[in-house]
N, C-alpha and C positions, 0 to 999 in steps of 0.2 A: 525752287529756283530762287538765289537770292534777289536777282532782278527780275523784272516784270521782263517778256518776250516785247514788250512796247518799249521801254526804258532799255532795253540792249539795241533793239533796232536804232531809237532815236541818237544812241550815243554814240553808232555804228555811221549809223549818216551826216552825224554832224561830223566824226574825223574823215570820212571820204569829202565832203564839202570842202573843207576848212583847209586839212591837210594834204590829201593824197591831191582833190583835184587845185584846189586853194593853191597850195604849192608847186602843183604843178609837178607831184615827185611822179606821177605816171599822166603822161601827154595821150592815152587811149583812153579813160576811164569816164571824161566827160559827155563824150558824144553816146556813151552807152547808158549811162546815168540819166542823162536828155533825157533817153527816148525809150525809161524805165525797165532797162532789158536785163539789171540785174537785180537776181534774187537775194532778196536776205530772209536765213533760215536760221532762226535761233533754238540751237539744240537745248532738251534737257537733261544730257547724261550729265552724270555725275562719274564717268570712269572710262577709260580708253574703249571698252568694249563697245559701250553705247555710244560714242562718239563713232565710233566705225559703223555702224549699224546707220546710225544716220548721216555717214558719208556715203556710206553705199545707196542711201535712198536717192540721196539728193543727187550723185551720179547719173542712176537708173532717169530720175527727172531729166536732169539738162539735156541729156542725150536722146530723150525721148521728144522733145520741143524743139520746134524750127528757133533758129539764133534772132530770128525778127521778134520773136518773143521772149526768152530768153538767151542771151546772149553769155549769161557769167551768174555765179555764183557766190556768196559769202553765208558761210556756212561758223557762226560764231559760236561756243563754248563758255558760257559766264561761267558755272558751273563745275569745270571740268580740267585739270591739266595747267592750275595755275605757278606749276614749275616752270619754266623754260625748258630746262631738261627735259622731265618727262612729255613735253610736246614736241623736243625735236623728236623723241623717241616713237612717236604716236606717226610722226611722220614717216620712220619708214615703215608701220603698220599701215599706213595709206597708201603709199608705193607703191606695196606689196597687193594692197587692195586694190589699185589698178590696173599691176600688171595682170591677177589673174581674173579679172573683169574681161581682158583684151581691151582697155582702152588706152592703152601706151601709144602716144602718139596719135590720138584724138582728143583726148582732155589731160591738161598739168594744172597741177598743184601749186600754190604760192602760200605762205604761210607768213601770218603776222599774230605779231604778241607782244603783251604789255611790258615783259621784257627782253626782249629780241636782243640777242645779240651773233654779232657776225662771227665768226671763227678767227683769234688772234686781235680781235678785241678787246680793251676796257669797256667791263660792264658801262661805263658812265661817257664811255665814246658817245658824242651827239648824232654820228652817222647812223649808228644802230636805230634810229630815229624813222628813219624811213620805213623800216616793218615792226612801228611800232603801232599797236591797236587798242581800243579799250578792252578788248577779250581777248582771248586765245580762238584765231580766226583762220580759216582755211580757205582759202580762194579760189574756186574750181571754173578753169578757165578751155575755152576750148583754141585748140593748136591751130583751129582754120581762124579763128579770132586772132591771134600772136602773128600767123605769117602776113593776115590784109593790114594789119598793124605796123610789122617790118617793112613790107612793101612800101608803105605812105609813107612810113617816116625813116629810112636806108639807113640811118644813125643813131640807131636805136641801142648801139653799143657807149653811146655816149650820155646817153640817159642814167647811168649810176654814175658816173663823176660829176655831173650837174648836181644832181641829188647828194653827194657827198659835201659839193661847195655850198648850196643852197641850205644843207643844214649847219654847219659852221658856221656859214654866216648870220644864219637865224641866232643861232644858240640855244641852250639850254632856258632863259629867261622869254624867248621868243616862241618855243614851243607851247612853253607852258600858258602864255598869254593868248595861245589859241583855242585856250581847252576844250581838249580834246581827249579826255581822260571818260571813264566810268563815271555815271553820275552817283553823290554821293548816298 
């Protein structure tokens, strides 16, 4: 591994700190962060196969733990899929791994990476910014989590256009000044 399982964790938590809850780009992630209910699992594949392998594990986990314990997942890849491409590609290898889990509509999938981009984007769009991570990271969230989520907050459709403004206005110089990147 070229990072330590410690040095991916700590880089993982300081851009959920800093960034996602910092910024405030997802308004659910802190009260579960509180109250330690999500897992962070740093895989060692080095290739979509193994990276499946331990999507599957980590699934079988969360599913198998009451959500008072764990509540969510972050399942990172230093390692593994440092294309974009070949990680959207791996995604629908996870889809697919869902679907025939039967957990379609008990646990979804969110996916970030170091370079994320939206579809009909500039690579160097700053909005792309919001699923951006220090790894190639997979987010395995459970759908009763998403709907007491929606519940609380009914405007939850307006949570990407804040996040589009809030990174604009940040910028490119603003992000960086959170660093939030891999350590070197």
């Amino acid at each position: 591994m070229s990072q330590s399982a410690q040095t991916v964790e700590r880089d993982t938590r300081r851009w959920l700190e800093r960034a996602i809850i910092g910024l405030n780009l997802c308004p659910f992630a802190k009260a579960v962060y509180v109250k330690q209910q999500i897992h962070f699992a740093v895989s060692a594949a080095t290739n979509a196969r193994q990276l499946q392998a331990d999507l599957a594990a980590q699934l079988d986990d969360l599913v198998a733990l009451d959500p008072a314990v764990r509540e969510t997942t972050l399942l990172m890849a230093p390692d593994c899929l440092a294309d974009f491409l070949d990680f959207n590609d791996f995604l629908g290898m996870a889809d697919r791994l869902l679907r025939k889990r039967g957990l379609e509509g008990v646990i979804q999938l969110a996916s970030f990476h170091p370079h994320f981009r939206f579809a009909d984007t500039d690579e160097t769009d700053i909005t792309n910014f919001t699923n951006r991570s220090p790894y190639p990271t997979v987010h395995l969230l459970r759908e009763s989590s998403i709907d007491r989520a929606v519940e609380a907050f009914p405007q939850a459709q307006t949570i990407y256009e804040a996040n589009m403004r809030a990174l604009r206005s940040l910028g490119e110089t603003g992000w960086a000044a959170l660093g939030v990147g891999p350590s070197a």
